[in-house]
Backbone as a ProteinNet text record, in pm:
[ID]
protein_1_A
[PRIMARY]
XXXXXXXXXXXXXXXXXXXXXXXXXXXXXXXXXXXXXXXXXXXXXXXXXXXXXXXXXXXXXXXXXXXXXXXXXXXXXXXXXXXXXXXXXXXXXXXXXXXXXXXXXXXXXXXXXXXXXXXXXXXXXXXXXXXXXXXXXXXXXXXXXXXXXXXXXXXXXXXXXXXXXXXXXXXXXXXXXXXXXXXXXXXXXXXXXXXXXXXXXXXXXXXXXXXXXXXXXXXXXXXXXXXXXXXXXXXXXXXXXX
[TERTIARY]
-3749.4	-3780.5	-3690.4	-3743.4	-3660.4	-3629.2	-3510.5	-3469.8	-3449.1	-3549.8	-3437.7	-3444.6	-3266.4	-3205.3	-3258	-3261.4	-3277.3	-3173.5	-3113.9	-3037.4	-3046.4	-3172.2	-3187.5	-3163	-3142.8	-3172.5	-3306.5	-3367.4	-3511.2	-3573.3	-3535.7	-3589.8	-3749.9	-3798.5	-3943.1	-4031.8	-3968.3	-4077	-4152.2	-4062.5	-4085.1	-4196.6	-4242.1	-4362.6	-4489.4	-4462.1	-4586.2	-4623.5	-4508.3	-4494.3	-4593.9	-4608.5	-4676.9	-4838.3	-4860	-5006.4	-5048.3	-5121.3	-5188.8	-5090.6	-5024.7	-4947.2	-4838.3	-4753.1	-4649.4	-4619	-4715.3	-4784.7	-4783.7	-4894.3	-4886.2	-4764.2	-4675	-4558.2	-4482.6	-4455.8	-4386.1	-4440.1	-4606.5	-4671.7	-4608.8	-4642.7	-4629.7	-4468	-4383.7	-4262.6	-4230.2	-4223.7	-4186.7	-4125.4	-4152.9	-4044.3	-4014	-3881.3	-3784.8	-3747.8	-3796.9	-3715.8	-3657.3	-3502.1	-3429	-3354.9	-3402.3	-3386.4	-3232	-3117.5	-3031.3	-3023.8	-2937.3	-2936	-2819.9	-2758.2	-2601.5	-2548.3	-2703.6	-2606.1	-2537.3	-2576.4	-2503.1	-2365.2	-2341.4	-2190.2	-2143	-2144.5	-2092.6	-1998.9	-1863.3	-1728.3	-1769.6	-1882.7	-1806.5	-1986.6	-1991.8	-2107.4	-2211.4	-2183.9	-2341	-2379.3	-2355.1	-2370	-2363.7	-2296.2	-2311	-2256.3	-2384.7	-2323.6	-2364.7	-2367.9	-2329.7	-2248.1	-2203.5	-2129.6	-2159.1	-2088.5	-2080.7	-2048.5	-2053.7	-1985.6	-1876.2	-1743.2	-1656	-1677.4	-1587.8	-1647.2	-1754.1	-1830.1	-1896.4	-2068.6	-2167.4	-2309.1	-2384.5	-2543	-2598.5	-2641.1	-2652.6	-2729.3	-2591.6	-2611.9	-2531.8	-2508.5	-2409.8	-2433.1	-2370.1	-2442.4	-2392	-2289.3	-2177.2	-2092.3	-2019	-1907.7	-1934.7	-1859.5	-1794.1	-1796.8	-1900.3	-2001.9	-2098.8	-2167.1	-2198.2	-2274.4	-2212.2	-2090.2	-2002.5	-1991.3	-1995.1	-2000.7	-2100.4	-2232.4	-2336.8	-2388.9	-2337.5	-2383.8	-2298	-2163.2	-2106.6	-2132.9	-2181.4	-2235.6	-2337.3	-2479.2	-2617.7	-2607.1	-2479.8	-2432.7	-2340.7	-2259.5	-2179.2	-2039.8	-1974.2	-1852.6	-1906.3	-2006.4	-2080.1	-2209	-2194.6	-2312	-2405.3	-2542.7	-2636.4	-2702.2	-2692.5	-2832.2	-2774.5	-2776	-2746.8	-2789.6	-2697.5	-2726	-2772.5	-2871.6	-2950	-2950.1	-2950.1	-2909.3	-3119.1	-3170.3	-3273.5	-3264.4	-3237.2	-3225.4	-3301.2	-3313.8	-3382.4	-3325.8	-3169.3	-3084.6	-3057	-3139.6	-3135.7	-3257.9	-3215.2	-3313.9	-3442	-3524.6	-3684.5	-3743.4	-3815.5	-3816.8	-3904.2	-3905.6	-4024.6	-4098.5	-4187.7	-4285	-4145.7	-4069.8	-3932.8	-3832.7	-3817	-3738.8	-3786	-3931.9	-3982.7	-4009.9	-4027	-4009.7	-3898.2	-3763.4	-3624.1	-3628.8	-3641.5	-3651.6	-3747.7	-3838.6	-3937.8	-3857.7	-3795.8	-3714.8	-3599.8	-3539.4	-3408.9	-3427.1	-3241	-3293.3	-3293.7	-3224	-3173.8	-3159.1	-3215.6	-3175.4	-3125.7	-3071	-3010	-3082.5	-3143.4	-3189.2	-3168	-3079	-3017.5	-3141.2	-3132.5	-3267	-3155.9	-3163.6	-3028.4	-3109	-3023.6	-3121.5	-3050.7	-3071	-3023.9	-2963.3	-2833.5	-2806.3	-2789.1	-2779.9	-2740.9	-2645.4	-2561.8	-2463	-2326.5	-2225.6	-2097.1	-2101.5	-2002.3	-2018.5	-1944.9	-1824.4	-1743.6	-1799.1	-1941.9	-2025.9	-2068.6	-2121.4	-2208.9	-2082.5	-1964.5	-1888.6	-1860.7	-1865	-1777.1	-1880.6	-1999.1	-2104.3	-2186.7	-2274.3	-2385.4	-2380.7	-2463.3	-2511.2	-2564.7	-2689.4	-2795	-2856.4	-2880.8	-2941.9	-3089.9	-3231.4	-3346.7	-3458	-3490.9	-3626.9	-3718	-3794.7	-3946.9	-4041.9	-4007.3	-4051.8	-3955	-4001.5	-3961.8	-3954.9	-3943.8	-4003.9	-3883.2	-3853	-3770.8	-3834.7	-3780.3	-3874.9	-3735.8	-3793.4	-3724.6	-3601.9	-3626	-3559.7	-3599.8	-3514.3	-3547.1	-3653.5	-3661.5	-3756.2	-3898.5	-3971	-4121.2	-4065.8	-3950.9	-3963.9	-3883.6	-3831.3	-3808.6	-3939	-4013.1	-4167.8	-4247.2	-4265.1	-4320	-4229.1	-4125.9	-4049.9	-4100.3	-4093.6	-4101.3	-4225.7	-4345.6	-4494	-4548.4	-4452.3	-4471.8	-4423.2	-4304	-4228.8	-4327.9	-4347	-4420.8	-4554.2	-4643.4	-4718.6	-4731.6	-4586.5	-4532.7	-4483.2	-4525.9	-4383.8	-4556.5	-4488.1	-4636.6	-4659.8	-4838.5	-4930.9	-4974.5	-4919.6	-4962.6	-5078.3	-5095.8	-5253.8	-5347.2	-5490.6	-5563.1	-5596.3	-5586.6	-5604.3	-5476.6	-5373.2	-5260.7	-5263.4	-5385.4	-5428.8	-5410.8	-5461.6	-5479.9	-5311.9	-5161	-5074.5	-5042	-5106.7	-5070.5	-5140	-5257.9	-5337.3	-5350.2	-5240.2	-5202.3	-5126.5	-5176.4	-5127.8	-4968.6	-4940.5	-4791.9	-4703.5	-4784	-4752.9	-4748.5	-4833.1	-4843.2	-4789.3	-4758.3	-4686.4	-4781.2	-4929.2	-5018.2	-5060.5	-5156	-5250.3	-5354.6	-5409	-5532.8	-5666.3	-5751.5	-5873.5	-5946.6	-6083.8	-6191.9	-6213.4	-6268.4	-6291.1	-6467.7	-6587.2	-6678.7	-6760.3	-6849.1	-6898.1	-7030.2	-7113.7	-7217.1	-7287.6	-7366.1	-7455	-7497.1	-7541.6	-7528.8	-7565	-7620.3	-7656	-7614.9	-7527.6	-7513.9	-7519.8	-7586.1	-7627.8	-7641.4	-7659.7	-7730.2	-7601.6	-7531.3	-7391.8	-7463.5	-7416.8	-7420.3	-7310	-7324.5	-7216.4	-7231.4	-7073.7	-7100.1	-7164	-7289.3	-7341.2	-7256.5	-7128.8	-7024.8	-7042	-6990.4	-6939.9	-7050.6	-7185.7	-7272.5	-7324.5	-7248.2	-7273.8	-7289.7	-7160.5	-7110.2	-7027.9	-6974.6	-6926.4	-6794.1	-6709.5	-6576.5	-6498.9	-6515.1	-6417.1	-6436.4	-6619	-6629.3	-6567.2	-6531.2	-6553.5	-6372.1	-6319.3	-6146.8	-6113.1	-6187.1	-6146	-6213.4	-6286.3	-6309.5	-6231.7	-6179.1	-6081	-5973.3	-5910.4	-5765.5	-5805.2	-5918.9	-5941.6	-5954.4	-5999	-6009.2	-5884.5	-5762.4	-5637.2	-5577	-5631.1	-5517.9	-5582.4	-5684.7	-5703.9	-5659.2	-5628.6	-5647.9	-5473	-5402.6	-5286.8	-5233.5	-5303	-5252.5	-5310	-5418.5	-5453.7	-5385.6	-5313.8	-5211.1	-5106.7	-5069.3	-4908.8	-4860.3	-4871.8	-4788.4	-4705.7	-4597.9	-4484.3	-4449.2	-4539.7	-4520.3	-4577.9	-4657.6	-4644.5	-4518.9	-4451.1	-4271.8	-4276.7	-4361.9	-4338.3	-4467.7	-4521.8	-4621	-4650.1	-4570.4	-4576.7	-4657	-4604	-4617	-4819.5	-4829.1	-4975.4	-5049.1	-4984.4	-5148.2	-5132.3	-5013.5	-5034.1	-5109.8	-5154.1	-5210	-5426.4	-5412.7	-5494.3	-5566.2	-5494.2	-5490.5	-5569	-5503.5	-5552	-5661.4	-5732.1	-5796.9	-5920.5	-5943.9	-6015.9	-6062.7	-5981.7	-5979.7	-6063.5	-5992	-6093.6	-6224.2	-6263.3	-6426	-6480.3	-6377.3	-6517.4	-6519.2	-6446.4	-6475.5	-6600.6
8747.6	8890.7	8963.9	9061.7	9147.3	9287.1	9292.7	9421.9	9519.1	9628.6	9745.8	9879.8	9869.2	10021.7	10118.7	10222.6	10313.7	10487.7	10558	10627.5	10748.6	10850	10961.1	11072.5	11187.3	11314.4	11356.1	11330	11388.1	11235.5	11140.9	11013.8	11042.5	11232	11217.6	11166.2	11156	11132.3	11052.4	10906.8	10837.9	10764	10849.7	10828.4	10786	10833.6	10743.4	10579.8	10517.6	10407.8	10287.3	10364.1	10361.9	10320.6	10318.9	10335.4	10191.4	10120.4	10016.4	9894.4	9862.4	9744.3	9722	9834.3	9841.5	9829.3	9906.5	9895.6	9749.5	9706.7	9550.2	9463.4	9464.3	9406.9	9401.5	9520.3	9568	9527.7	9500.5	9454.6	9279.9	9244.5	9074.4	9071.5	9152.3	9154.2	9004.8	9070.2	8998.8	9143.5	9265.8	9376.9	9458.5	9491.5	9602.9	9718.2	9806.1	9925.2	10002	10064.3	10156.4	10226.5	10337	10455.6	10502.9	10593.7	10645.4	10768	10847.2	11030.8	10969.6	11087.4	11065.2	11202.1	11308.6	11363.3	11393.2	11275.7	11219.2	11221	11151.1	11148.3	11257.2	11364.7	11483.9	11532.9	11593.8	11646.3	11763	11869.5	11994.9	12029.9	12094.9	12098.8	12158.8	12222.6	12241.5	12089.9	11984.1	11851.2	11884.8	11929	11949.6	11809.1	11779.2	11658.6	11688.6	11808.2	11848.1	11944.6	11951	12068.1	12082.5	12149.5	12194.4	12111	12097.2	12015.6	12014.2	11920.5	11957.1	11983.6	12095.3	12099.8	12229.4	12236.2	12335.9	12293.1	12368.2	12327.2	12349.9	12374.4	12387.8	12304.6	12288.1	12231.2	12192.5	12105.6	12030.2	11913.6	11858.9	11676.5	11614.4	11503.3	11450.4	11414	11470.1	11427.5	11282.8	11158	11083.9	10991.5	11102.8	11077	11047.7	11155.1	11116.4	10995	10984.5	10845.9	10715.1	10733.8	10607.9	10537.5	10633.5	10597.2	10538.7	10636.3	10566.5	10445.5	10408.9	10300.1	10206.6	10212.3	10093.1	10079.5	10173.8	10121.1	10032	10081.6	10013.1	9830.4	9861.5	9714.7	9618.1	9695.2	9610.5	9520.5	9452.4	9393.1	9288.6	9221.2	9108.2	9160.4	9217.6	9264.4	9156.7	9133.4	9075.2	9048.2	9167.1	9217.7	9349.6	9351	9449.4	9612.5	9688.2	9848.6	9899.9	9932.2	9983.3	10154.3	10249.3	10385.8	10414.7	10480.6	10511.3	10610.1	10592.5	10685.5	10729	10830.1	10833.3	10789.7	10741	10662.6	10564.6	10474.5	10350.4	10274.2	10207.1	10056.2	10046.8	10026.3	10070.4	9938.7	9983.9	9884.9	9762	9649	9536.1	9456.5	9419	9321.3	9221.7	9150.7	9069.5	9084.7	9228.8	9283.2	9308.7	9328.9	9292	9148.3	9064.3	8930.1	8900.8	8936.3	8920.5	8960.6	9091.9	9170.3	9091	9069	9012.1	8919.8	8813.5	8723.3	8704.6	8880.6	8812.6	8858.2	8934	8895.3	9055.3	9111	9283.1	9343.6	9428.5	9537.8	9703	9720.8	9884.1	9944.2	10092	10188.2	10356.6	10372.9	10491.8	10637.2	10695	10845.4	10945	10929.9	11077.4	11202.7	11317.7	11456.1	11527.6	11664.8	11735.6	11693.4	11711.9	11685.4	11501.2	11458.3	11338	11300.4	11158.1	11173.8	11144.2	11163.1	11158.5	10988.6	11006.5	10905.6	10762.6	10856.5	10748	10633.6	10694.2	10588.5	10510.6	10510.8	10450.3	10316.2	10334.7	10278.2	10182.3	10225.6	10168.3	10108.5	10148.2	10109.7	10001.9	10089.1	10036.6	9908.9	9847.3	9709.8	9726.3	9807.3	9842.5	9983.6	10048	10163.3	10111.3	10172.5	10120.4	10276.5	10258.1	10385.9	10341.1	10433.1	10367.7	10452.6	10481.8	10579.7	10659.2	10674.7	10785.1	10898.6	10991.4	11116.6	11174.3	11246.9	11335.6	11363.3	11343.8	11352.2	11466.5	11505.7	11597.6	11507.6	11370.1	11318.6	11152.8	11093.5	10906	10884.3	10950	10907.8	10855.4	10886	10871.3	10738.5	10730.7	10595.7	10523.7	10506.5	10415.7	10387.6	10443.2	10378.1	10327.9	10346.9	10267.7	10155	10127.5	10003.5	9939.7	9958.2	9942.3	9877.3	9903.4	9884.1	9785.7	9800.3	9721.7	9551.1	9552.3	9463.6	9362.6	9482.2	9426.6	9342.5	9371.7	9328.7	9143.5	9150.1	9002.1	8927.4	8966.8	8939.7	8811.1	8687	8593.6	8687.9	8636.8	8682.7	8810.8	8913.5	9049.7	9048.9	9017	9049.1	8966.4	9007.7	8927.6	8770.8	8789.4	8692.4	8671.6	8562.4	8523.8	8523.1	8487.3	8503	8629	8744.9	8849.9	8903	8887.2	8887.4	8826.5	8746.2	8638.4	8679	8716.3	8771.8	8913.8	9005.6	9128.7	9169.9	9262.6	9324.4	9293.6	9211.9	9201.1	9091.4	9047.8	8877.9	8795.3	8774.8	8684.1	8765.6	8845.8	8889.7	8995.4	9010.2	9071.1	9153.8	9225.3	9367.5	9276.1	9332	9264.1	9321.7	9224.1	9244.7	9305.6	9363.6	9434.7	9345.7	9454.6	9412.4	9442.4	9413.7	9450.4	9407.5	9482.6	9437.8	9505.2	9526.7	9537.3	9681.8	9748.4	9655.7	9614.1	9504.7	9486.6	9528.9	9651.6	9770.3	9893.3	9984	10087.7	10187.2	10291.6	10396.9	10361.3	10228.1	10215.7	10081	10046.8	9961.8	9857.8	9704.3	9580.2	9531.7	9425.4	9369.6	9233.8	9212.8	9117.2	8980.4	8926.8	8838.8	8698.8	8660	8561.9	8566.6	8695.5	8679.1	8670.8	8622.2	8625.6	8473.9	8433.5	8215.9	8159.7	8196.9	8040.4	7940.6	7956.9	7896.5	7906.4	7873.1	7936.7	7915.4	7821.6	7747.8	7884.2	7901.6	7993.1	8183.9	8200	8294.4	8301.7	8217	8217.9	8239.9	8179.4	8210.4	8358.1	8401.2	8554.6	8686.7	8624.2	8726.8	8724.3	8607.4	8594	8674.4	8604.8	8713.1	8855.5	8912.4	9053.8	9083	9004	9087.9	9039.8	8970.3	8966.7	9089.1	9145.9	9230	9362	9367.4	9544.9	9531	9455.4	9456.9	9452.6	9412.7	9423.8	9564.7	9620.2	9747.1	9894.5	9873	9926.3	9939.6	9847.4	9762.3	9652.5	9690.1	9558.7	9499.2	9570.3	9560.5	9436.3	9432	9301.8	9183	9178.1	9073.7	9055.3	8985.7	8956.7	8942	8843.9	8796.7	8744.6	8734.9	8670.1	8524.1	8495.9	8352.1	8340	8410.7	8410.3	8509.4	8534.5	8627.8	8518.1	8445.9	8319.2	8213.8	8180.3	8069.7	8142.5	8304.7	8281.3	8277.2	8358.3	8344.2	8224.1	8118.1	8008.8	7923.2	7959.7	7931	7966.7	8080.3	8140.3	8045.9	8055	7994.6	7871.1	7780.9	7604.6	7640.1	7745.1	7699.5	7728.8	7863.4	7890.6	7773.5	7736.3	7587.1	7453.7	7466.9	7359.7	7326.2
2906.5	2906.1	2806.6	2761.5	2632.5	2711.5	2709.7	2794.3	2668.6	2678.7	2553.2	2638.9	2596.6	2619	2537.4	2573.5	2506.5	2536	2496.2	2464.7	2424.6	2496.4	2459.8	2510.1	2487.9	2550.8	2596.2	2561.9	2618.7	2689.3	2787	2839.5	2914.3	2942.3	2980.8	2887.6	2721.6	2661.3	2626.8	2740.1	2715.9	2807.2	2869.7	2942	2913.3	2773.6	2677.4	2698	2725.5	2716	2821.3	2858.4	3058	3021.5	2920.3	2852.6	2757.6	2756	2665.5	2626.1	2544.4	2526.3	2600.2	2543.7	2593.6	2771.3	2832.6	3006.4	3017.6	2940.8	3014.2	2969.5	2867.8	2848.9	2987	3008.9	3146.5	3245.1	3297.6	3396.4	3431.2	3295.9	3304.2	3325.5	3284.8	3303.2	3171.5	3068.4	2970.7	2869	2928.7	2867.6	2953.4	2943.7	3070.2	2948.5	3014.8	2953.5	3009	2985.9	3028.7	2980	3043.4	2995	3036.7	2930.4	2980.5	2873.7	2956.2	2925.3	2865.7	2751.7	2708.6	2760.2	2844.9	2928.7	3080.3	3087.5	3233.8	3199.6	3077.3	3063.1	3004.4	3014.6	2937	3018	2970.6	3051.2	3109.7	3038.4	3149.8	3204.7	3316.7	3380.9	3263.4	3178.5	3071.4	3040.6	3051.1	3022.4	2863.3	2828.1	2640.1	2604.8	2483.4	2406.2	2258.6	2205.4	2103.1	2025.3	1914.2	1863.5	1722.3	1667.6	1554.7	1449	1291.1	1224.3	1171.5	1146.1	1055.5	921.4	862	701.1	694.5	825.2	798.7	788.3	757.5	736.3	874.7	845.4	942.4	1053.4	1148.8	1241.6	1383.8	1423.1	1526.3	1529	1522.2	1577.9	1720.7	1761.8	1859.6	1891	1977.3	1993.8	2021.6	1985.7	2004.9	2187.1	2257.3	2377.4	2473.3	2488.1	2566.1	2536	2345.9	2357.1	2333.5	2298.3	2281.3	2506	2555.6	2719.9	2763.1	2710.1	2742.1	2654.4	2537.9	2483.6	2588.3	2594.9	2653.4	2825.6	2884.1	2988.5	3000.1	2915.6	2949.1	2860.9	2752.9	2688.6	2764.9	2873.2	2908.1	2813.8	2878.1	2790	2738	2806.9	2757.9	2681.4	2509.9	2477.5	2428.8	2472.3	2446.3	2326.2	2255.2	2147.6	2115.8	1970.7	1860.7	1948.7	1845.3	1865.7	1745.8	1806.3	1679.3	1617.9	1534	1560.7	1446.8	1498.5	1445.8	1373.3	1213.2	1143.1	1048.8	993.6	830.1	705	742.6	655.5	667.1	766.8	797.9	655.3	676.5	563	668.8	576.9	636.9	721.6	873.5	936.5	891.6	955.9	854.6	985.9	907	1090.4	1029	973.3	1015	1131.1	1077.4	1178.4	1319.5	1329.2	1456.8	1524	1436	1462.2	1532.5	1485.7	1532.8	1636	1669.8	1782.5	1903	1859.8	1984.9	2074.1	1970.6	2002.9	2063	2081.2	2132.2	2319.1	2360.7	2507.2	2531.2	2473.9	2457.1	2323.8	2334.6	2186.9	2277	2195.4	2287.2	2151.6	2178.4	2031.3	2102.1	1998	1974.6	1935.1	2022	1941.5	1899.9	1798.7	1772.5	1739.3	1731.9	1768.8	1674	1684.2	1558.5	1436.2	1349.2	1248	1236.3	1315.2	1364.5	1427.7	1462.3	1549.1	1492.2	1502.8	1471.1	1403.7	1312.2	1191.9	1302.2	1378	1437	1567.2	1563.7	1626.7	1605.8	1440.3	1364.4	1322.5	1272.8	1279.3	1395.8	1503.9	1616	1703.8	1708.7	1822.8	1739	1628.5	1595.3	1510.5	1563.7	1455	1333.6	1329.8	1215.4	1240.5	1144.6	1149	1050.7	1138.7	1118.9	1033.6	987.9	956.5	956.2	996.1	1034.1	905.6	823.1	732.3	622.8	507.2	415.4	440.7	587.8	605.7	741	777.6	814.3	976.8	1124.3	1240.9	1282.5	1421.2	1480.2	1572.2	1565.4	1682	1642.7	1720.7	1664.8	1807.2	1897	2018.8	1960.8	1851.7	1847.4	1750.4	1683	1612.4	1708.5	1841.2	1928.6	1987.8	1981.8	2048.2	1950.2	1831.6	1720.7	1716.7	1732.2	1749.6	1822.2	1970.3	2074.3	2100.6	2064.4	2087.8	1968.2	1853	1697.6	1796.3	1865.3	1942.8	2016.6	2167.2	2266.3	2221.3	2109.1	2070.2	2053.6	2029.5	2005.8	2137.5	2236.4	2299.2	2411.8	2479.4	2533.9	2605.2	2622.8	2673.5	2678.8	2596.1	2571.1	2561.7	2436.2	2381.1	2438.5	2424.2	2489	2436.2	2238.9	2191.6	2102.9	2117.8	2078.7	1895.5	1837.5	1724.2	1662	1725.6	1656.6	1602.1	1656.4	1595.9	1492.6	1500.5	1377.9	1256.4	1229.4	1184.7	1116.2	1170.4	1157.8	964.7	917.8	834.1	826.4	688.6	683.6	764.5	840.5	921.9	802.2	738.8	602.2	485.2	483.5	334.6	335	334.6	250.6	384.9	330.2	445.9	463.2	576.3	650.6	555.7	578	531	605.9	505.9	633.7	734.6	869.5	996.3	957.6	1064.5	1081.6	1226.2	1287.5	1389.1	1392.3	1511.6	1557.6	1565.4	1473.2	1398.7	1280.8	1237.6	1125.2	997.1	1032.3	926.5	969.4	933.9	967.5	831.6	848.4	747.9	608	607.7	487.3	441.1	501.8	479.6	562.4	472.7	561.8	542.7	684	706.1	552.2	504.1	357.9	444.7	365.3	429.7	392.4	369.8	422.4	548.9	630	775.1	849.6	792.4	863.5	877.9	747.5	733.5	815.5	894.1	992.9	905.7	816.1	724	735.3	784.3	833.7	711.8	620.6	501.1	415.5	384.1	322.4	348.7	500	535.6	565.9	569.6	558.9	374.5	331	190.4	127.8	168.8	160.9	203.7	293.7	383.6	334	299.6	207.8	60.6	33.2	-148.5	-97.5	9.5	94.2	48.8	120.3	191.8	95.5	-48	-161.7	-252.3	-239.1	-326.3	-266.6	-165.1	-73.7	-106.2	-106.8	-111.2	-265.6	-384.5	-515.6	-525.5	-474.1	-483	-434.7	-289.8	-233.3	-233.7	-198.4	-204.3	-271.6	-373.8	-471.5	-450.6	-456.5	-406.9	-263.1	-200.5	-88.2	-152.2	-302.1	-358.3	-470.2	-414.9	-478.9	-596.9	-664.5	-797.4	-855.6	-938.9	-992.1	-974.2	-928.6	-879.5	-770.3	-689.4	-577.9	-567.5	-606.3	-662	-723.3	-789.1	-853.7	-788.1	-688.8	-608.7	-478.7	-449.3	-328.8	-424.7	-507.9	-585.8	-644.8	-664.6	-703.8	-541.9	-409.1	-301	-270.1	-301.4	-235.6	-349	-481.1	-560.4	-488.2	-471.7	-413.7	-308.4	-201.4	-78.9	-74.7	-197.7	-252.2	-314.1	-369.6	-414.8	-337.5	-240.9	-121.5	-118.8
[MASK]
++++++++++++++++++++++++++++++++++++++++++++++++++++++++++++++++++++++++++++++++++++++++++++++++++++++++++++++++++++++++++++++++++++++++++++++++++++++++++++++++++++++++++++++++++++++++++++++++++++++++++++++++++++++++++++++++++++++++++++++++++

């Protein structure tokens, strides 16, 4: 089972979670999640766990008492699995990094809130700081659940068909190819008559030329090197003339 902490101020929001993958992760009990406030641990009854910055500038940051307490409670002396701080200055997340994650036994993930949280945490607590994007959120809570659900996806017996992870956009390097289903004409669109063969040799080597073209078209960039582009190219050719 994969236990992840989680570390927010706002923990109702995480009620989302209660819903579709992530639900049945938790059903089969192959994911635990728990939730802790950092303002439980706060010194004076406003539970304040923020202030002002040194130096000056707008906003607030997290103080690092309340969450340096609550990280080392829900981690314990015996820590399991990395602390993660969800940032917009973190290195951008990868299905790798969810791979890792699926795999281990605990991950703790940090939601930091206003300006962010005191540097002397990031130092002293955290393992890795993660982004889930190029773009600026109000709070790390909505990218602890895109983690979170990117995760569970992986984790046995989730899904209904063990395949379809494997299969997923960015599992193999490249983006997924078109999907299509029922019926086989819609507004004037057919389904490409490959997937209609029965030809599976033929209809695996279509889908790879699919998800090598949607991806030199999109995302280049996840093809590494040219090498690596005419040897899948080079593959995809062989298995068409099978």
């Amino acid at each position: 089972m994969l236990r992840v902490n989680i570390i927010s101020i706002f923990p109702g929001m995480f009620d989302a979670l209660g819903y579709g993958i992530v639900s049945r992760a938790v059903e089969k009990q192959t994911l635990e999640v728990v939730l802790t406030n950092p303002r439980d641990f706060a010194r004076n009854r406003y539970r304040t766990i923020d202030d002002r910055p040194y130096g000056g500038g707008p906003g607030m940051v997290m103080m690092p008492e309340p969450l340096s307490k609550a990280i080392d409670t829900v981690t314990g002396p015996n820590k399991s699995g990395p602390v993660v701080y969800l940032s917009p200055k973190g290195r951008r997340m990868t299905q790798r990094d969810v791979e890792l994650f699926a795999g281990m036994n605990e991950v703790t993930l940090i939601a930091g809130r206003y300006e962010g949280i005191d540097e002397r945490i990031i130092q002293t607590r955290v393992d890795d700081e993660l982004s889930i994007g190029d773009y600026v959120l109000a709070g790390g809570e909505f990218a602890a659940m895109v983690m979170i659900e990117a995760v569970a996806r992986l984790l046995p017996g989730v899904l209904g068909n063990e395949d379809s992870a494997e299969q997923d956009s960015f599992t193999s390097g490249m983006l997924d190819y078109p999907h299509y289903t029922r019926p086989e004409c819609f507004e004037g669109l057919k389904v490409p008559g490959v997937l209609l063969s029965g030809d599976h040799k033929k209809i695996d080597a279509w889908r790879k030329q699919q998800a090598l073209a949607v991806t030199k078209e999109r995302r280049p960039d996840l093809l590494v090197n040219s090498d690596d582009e005419s040897k899948l190219e080079t593959d995809v050719e062989t298995r068409k003339n099978d």
